[in-house]
C-alpha positions, 0 to 999 in steps of 0.5 A, spaced: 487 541 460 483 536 464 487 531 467 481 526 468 473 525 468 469 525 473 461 523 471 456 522 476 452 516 477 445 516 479 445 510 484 452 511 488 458 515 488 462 519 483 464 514 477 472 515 476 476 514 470 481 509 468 486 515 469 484 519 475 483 512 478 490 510 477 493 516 479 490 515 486 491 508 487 497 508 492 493 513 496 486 508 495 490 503 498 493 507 504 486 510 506 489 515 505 483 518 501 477 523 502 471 517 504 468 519 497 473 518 494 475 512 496 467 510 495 468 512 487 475 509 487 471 501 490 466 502 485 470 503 479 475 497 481 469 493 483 467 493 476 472 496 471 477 489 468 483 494 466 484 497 473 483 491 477 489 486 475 493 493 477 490 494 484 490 487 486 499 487 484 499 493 488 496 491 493 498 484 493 506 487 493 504 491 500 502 486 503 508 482 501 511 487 504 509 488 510 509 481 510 517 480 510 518 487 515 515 483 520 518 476 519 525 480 518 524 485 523 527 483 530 531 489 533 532 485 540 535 478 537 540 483 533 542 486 538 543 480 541 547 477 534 551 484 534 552 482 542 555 475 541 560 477 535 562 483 539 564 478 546 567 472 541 572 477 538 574 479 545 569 485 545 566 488 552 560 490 553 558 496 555 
């Protein structure tokens, strides 16, 4: 049984499927892709109205994502935090 198809367009790279496109879609936007591949899955997105409301929600999510690790990562102030609260109780620091 063949998962997807794949048709070969005579001015660029291989023309992908809705299917095979969005089995590979987390792996297209993590590059984690063969450069053709990549290129295949660009064309198809750049011009395909059912696949392209999906990349753009998944690729808006990661950068949301990645967004919020940055604007909520700060290992030094809870450290300092985790400190604070320790010597208010009457901790000591080691």
């Amino acid at each position: 049984m063949k998962l997807f198809r794949r048709h070969k367009h005579p001015h660029g790279p291989e023309m992908l499927d809705c299917e095979a496109v969005m089995q590979q879609l987390w792996d297209y936007l993590d590059e984690e892709l063969s450069p053709d591949r990549m290129a295949a899955i660009q064309s198809h997105l750049a011009m395909c109205a059912r696949c392209y409301p999906q990349y753009e929600f998944e690729r808006s999510f990661l950068t949301a994502l990645d967004r919020a690790q940055q604007e909520h990562s700060d290992p030094a102030g809870l450290r300092d935090r985790v400190a604070g609260a320790l010597r208010a109780e009457g901790m000591v620091e080691i």
